[in-house]
C-alpha beads as a LAMMPS data file, in Angstrom:
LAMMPS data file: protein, C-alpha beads

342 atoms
341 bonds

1 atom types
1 bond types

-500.0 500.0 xlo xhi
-500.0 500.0 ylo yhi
-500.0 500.0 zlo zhi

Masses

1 110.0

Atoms # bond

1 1 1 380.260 -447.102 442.236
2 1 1 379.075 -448.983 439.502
3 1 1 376.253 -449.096 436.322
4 1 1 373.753 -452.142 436.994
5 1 1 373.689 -452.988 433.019
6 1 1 372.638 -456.995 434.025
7 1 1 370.425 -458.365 431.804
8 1 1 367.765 -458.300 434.439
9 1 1 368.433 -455.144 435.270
10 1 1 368.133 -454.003 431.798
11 1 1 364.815 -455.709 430.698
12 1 1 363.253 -454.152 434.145
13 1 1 364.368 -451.251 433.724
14 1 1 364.277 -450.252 429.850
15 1 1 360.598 -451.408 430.900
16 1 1 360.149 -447.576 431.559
17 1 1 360.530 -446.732 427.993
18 1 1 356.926 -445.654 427.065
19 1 1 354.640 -442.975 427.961
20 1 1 351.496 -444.196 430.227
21 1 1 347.992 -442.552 429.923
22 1 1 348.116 -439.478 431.770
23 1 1 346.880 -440.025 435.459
24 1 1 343.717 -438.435 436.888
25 1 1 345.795 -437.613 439.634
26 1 1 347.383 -434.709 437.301
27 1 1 345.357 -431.198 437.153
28 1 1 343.891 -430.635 434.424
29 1 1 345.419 -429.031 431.488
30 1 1 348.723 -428.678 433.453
31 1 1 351.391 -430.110 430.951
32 1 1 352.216 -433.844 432.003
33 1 1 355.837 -434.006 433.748
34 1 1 358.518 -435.017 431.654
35 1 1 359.002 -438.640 433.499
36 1 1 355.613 -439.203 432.613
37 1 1 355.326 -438.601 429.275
38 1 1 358.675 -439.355 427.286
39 1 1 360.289 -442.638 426.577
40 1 1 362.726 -443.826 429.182
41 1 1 366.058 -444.649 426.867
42 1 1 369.498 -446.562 428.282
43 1 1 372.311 -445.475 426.700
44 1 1 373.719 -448.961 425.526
45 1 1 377.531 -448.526 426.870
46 1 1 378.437 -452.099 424.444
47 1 1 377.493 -449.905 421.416
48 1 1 378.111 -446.076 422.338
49 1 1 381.379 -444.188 422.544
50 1 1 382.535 -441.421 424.155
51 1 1 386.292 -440.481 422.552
52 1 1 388.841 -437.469 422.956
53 1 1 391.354 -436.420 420.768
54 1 1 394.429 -434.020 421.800
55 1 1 397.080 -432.492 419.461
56 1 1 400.864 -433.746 419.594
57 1 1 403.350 -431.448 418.505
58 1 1 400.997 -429.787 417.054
59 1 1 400.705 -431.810 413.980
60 1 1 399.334 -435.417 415.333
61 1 1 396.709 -436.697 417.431
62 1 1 396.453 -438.602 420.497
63 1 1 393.380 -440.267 420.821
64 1 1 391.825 -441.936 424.181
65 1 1 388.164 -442.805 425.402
66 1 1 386.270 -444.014 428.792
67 1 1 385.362 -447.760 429.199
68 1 1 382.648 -447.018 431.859
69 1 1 379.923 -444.611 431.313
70 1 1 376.431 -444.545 430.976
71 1 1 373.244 -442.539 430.765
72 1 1 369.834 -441.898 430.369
73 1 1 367.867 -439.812 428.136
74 1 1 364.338 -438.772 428.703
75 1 1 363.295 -439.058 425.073
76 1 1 360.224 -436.902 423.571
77 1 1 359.918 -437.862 420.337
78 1 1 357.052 -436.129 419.510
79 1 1 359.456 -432.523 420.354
80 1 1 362.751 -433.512 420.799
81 1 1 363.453 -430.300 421.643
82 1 1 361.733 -431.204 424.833
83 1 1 363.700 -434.237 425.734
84 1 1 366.532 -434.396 428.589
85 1 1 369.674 -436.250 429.571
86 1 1 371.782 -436.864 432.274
87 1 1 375.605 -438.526 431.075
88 1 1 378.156 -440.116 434.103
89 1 1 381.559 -441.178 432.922
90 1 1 383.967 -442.504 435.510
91 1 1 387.038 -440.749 435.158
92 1 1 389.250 -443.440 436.276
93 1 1 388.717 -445.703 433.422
94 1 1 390.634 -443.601 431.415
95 1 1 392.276 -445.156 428.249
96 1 1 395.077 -443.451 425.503
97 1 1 396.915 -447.405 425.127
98 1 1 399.599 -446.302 427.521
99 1 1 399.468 -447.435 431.011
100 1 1 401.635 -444.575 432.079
101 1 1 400.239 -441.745 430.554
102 1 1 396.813 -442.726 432.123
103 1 1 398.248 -442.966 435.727
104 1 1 398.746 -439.365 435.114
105 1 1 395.570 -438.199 434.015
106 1 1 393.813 -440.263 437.104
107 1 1 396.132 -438.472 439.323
108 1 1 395.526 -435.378 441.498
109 1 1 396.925 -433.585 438.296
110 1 1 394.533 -434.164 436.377
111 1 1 391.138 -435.888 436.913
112 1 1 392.142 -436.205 440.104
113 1 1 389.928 -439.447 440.046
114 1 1 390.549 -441.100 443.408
115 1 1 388.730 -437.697 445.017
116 1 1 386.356 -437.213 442.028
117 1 1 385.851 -440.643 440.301
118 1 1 383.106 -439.175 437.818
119 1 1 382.414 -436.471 435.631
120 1 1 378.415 -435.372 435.108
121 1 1 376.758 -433.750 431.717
122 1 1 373.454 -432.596 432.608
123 1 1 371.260 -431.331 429.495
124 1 1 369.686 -428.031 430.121
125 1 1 367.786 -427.372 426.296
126 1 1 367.981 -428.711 423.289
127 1 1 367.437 -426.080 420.261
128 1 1 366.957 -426.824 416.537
129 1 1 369.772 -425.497 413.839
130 1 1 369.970 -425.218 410.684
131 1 1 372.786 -427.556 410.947
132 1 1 371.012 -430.166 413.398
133 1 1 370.547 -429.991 416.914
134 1 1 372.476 -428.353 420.033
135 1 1 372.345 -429.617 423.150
136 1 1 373.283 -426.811 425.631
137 1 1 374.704 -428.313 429.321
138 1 1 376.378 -428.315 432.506
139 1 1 379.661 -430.252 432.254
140 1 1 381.267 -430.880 435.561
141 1 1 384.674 -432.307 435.861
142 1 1 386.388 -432.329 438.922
143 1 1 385.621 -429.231 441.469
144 1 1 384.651 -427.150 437.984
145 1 1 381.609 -426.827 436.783
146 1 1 380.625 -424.948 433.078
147 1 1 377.948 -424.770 430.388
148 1 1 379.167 -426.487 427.328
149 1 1 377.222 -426.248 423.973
150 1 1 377.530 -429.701 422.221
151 1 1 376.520 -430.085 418.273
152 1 1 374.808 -432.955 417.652
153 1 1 372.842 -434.905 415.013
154 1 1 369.985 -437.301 415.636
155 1 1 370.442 -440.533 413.152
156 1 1 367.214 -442.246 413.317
157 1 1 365.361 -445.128 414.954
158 1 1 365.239 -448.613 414.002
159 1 1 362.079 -451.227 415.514
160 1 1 363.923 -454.824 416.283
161 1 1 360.644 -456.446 416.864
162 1 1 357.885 -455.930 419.089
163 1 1 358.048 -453.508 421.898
164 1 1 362.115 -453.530 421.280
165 1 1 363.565 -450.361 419.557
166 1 1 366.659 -447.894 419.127
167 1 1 367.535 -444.454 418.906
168 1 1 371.010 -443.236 416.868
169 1 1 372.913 -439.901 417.645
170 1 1 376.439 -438.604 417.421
171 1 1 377.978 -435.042 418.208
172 1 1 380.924 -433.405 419.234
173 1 1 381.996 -430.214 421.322
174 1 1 385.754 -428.849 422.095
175 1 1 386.784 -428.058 425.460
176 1 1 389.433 -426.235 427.076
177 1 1 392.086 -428.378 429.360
178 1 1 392.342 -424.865 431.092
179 1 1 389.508 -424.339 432.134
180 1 1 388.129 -427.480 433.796
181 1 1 391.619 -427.606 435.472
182 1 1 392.943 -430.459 433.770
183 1 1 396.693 -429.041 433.713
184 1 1 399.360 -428.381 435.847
185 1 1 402.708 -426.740 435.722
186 1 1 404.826 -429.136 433.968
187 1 1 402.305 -429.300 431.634
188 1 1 401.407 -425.815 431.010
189 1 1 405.489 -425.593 429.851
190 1 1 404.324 -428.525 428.229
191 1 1 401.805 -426.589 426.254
192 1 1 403.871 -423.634 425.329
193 1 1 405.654 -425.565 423.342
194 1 1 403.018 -426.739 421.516
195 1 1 403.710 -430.267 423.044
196 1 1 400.510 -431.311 423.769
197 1 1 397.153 -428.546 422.968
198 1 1 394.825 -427.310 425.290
199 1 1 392.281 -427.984 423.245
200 1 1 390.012 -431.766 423.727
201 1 1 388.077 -432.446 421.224
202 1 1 385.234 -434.540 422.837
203 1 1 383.410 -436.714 420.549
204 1 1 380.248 -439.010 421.234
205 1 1 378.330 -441.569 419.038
206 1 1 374.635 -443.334 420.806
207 1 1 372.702 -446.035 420.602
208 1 1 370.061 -445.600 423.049
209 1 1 367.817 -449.099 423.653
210 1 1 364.402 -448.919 424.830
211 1 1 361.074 -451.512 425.479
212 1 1 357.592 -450.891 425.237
213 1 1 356.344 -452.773 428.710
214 1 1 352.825 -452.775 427.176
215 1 1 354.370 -455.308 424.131
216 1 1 356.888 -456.512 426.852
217 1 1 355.439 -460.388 427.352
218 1 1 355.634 -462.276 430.657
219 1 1 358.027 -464.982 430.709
220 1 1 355.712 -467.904 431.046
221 1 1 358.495 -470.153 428.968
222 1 1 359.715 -472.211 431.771
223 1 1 356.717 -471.943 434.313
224 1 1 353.621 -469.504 434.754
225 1 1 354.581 -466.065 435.059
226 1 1 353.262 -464.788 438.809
227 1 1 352.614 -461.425 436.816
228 1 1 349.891 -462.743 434.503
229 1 1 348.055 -464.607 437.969
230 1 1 348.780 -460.933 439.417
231 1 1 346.824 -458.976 437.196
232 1 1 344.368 -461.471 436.842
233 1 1 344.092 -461.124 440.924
234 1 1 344.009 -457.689 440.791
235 1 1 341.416 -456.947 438.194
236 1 1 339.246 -459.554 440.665
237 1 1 340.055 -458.201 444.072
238 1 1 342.154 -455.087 443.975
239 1 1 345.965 -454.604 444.525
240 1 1 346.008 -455.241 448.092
241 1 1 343.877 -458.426 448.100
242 1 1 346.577 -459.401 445.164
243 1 1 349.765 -458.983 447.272
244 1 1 348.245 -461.082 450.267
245 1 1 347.796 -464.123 447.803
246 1 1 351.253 -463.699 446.329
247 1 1 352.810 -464.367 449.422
248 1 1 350.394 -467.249 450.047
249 1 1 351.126 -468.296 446.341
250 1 1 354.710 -468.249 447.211
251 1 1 354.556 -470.350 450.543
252 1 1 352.730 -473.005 449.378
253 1 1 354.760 -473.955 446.354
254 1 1 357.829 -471.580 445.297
255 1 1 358.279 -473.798 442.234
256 1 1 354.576 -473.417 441.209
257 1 1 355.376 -469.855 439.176
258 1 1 357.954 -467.900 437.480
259 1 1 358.124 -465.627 441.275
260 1 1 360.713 -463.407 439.400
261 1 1 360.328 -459.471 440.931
262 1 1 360.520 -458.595 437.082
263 1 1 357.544 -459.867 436.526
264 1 1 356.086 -458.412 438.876
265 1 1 357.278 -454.871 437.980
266 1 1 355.984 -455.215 434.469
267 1 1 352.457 -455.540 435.397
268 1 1 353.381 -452.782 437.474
269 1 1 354.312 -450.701 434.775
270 1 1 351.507 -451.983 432.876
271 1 1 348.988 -450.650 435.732
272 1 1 350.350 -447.516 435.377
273 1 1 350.139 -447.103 431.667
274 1 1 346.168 -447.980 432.194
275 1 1 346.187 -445.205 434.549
276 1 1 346.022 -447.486 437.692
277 1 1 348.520 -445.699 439.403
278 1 1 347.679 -447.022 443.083
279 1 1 347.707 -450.666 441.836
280 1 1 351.018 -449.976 440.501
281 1 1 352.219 -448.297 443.846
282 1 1 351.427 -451.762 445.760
283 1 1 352.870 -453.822 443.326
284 1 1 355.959 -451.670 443.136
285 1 1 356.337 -451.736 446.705
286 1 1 355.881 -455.843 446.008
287 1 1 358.720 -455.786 444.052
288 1 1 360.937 -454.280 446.097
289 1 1 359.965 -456.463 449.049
290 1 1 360.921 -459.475 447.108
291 1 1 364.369 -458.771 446.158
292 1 1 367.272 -460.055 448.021
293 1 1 369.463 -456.824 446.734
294 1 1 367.394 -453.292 446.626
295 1 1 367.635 -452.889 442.984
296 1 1 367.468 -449.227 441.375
297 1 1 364.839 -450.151 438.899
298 1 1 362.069 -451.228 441.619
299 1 1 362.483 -447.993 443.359
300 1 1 362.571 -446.051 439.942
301 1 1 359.257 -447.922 439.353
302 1 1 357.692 -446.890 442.696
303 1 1 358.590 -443.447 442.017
304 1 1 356.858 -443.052 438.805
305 1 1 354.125 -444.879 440.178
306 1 1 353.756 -442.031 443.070
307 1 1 354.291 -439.199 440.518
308 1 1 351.331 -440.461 438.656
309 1 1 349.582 -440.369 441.599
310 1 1 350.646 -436.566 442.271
311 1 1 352.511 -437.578 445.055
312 1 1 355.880 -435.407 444.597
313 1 1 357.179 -435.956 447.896
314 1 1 356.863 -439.347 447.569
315 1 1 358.690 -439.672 444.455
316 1 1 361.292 -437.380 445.369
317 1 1 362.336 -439.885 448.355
318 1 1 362.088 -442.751 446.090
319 1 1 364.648 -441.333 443.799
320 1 1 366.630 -440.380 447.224
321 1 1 366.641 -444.215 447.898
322 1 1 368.092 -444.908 444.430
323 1 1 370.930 -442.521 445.172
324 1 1 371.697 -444.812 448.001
325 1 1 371.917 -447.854 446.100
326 1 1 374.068 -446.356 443.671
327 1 1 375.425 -442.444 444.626
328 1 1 376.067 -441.849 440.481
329 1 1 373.543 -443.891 439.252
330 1 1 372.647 -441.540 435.851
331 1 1 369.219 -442.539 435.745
332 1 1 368.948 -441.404 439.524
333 1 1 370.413 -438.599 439.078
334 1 1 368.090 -437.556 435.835
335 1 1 365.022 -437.683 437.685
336 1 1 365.913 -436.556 440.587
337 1 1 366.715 -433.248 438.900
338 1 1 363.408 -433.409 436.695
339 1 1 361.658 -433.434 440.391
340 1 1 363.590 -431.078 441.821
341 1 1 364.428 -428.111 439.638
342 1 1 362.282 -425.679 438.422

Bonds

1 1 1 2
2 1 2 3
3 1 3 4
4 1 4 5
5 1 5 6
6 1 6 7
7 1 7 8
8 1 8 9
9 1 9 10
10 1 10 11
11 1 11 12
12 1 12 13
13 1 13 14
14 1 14 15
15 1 15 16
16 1 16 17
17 1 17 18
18 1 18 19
19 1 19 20
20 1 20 21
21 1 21 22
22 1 22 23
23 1 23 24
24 1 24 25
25 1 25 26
26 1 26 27
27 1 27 28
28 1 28 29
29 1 29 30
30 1 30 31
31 1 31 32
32 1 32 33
33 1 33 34
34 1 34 35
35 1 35 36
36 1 36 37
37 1 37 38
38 1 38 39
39 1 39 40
40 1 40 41
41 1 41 42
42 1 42 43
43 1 43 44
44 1 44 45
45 1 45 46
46 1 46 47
47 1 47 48
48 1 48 49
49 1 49 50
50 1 50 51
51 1 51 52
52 1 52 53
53 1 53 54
54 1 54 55
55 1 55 56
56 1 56 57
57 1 57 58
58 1 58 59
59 1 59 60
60 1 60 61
61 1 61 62
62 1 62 63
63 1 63 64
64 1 64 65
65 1 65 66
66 1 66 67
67 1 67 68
68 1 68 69
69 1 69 70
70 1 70 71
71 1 71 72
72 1 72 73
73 1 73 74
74 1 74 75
75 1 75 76
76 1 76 77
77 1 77 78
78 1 78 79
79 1 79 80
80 1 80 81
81 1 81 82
82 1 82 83
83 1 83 84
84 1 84 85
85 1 85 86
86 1 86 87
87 1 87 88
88 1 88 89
89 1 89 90
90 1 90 91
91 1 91 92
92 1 92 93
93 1 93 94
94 1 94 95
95 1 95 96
96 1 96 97
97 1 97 98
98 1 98 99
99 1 99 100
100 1 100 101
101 1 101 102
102 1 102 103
103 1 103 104
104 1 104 105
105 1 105 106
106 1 106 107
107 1 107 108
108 1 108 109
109 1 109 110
110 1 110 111
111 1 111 112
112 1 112 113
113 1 113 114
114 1 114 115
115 1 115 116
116 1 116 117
117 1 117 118
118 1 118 119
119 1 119 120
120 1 120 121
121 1 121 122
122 1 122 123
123 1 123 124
124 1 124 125
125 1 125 126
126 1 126 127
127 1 127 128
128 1 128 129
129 1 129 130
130 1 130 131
131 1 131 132
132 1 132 133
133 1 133 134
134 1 134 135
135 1 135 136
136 1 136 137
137 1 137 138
138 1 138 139
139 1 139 140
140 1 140 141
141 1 141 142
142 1 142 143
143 1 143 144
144 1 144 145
145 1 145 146
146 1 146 147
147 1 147 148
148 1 148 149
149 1 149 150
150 1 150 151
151 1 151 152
152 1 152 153
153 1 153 154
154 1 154 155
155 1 155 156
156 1 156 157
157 1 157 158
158 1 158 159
159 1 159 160
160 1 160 161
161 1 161 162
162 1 162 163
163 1 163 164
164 1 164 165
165 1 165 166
166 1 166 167
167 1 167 168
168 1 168 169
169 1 169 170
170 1 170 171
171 1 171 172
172 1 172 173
173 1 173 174
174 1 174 175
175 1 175 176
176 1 176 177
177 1 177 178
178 1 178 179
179 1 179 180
180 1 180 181
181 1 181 182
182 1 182 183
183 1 183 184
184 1 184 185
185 1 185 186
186 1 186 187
187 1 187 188
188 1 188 189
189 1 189 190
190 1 190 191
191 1 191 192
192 1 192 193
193 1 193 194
194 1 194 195
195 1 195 196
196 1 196 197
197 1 197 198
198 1 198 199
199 1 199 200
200 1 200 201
201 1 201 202
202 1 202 203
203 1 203 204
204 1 204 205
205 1 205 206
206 1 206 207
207 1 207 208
208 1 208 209
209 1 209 210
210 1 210 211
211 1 211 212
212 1 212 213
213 1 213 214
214 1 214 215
215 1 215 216
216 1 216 217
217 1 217 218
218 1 218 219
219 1 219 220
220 1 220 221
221 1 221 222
222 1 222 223
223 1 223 224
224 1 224 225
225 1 225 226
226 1 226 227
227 1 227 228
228 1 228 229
229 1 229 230
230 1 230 231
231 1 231 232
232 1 232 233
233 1 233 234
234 1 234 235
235 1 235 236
236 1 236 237
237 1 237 238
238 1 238 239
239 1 239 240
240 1 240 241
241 1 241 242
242 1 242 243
243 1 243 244
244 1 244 245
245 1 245 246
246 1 246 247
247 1 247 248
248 1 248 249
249 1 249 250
250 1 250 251
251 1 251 252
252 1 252 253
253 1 253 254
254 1 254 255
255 1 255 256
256 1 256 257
257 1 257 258
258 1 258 259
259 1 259 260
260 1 260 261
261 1 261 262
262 1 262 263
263 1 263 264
264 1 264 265
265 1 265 266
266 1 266 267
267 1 267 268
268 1 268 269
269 1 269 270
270 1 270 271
271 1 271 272
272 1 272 273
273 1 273 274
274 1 274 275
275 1 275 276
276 1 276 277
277 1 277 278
278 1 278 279
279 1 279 280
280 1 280 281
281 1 281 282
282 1 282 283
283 1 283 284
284 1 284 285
285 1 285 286
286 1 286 287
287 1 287 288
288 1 288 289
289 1 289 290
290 1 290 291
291 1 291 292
292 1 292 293
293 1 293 294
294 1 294 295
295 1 295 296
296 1 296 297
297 1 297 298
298 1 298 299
299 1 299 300
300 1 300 301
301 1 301 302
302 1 302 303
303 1 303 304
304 1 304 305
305 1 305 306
306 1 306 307
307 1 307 308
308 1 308 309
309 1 309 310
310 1 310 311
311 1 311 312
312 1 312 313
313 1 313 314
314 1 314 315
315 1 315 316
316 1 316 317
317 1 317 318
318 1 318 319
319 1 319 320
320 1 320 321
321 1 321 322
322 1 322 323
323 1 323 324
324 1 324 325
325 1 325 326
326 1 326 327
327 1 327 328
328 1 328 329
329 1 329 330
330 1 330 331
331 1 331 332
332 1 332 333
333 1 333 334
334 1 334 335
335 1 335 336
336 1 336 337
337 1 337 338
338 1 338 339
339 1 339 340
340 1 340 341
341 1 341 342
């Protein structure tokens, strides 16, 4: 199991970020669906952190944190009490400095990480304090599975140009060892003596990146981008008639355009912010024919694409197929949920 955080990768898929016109697809005065109306935002693992601190003795601190995890938040920022997130941190990359002591919390004694390699936080509200904000979830670790309320405070946002933007949070919540099963005998003697606490204080700082695909350009720096002669094609002749001349485009002289299948999921994405939601379905499906590797983001394309459509069922296996590219894939896993649950 791994995060696909390539640079291609990221670029196609932070192309999600913002809300597209509302499709005609979508009954009327029926709220739009949360995928289709909020702001699509990686969790940058290069410049996030997710820590834990334990007590020693009682009077010092042991401090550790993951080196793999990653997430994706579904951001409203027009009622960010509205917004949802889905976290996955592998368990196994466990690091306190001290080989040792980390062999023992991947083993079956603790996170037990060969049998459960990740742990899940799944959002379920998010309510206003007079504090900040709390983010109320399900934390699963292991075989245990709990609501956790976690304190946090939104920063800010900073624009790096167009179409390229952040989002800045921190929090913190403490956990019981107990109760998530994260002990065992030795150490429960352990904790008696106040040799190590039961108590984990979790902590967690953001930076969440996200791209506007509608100020996203085509990369026309080397060669023509096939995305630009794509929408030109299909504003002419339709979608269809568009994908039959790609591949004729293609045979006749591969070095002729930039073929990339990135650009050809950003005019997808840019269809479907017009509210051209069946244009965007073919070129999705484009996309996805075209790549050597099936790539989460095409199918995460295609599956917005059918939602805007109305097409549920549709989306629901497309998000199904993502799952099978990547079984912990937190983007996945977000809207899966978001098409699933009530």
């Amino acid at each position: 199991m791994g995060f696909a955080f390539t640079l291609a990768g990221y670029l196609a898929l932070s192309a999600l970020a913002m809300p597209p016109a509302q499709s005609a697809a979508l009954p009327a005065g029926d709220p739009e669906p949360l995928l289709l109306s909020s702001q699509f935002v990686r969790i940058d693992p290069f410049h996030s952190v997710l820590s834990f601190t334990v007590r020693h003795f009682g009077f010092t601190n042991v401090r550790g944190h993951f080196n793999e995890w990653g997430g994706y938040i579904l951001w409203d920022p027009e009622d960010i009490e509205r917004s949802s997130f889905t976290v996955v941190v592998k368990t196994g990359t466990v690091d306190t400095g001290l080989e040792r002591r980390d062999d023992d919390l991947r083993s079956d004694q603790f996170f037990n990480s060969e049998e459960h390699p990740v742990a899940i936080f799944r959002s379920i509200r998010i309510e206003k304090t007079d504090e900040g904000m709390v983010v109320y979830g399900m934390l699963t670790i292991g075989e245990v599975t709990k609501e956790v309320a976690l304190p946090f405070e939104f920063l800010g946002t900073r624009e790096f140009g167009p179409g390229f933007g952040r989002i800045f949070a921190s929090g913190g919540v403490t956990i019981s060892r107990e109760e998530f099963g994260l002990t065992n005998a030795v150490d429960r003697i352990a904790r008696s003596l106040s040799v190590v606490s039961d108590e984990v204080e979790l902590e967690i700082e953001i930076q969440g990146a996200a791209i506007d695909p509608v100020a996203l350009p085509f990369d026309s720096r080397e060669k023509p981008s096939i995305g630009e002669e794509l929408a030109r094609l299909v504003a002419e002749d339709g979608a269809v008639k568009a994908v039959e001349r790609y591949h004729i485009l293609e045979q006749q002289d591969p070095e002729a355009y930039n073929f990339s299948s990135d650009e050809v999921l950003k005019l997808a994405h840019r269809l479907r912010a017009e509210g051209k939601a069946r244009e965007a379905v073919e070129l999705s499906k484009l996309a996805i024919e075209i790549e050597e590797q099936p790539r989460i983001t095409s199918h995460a394309s295609l599956a917005l694409a059918y939602l805007a459509l109305g097409d549920e069922e549709q989306a629901v296996g497309e998000c199904r197929r993502m799952l099978e590219i990547d079984s912990y894939d937190p983007l996945a896993l977000e809207m899966l949920r978001q098409l699933t649950e009530d």
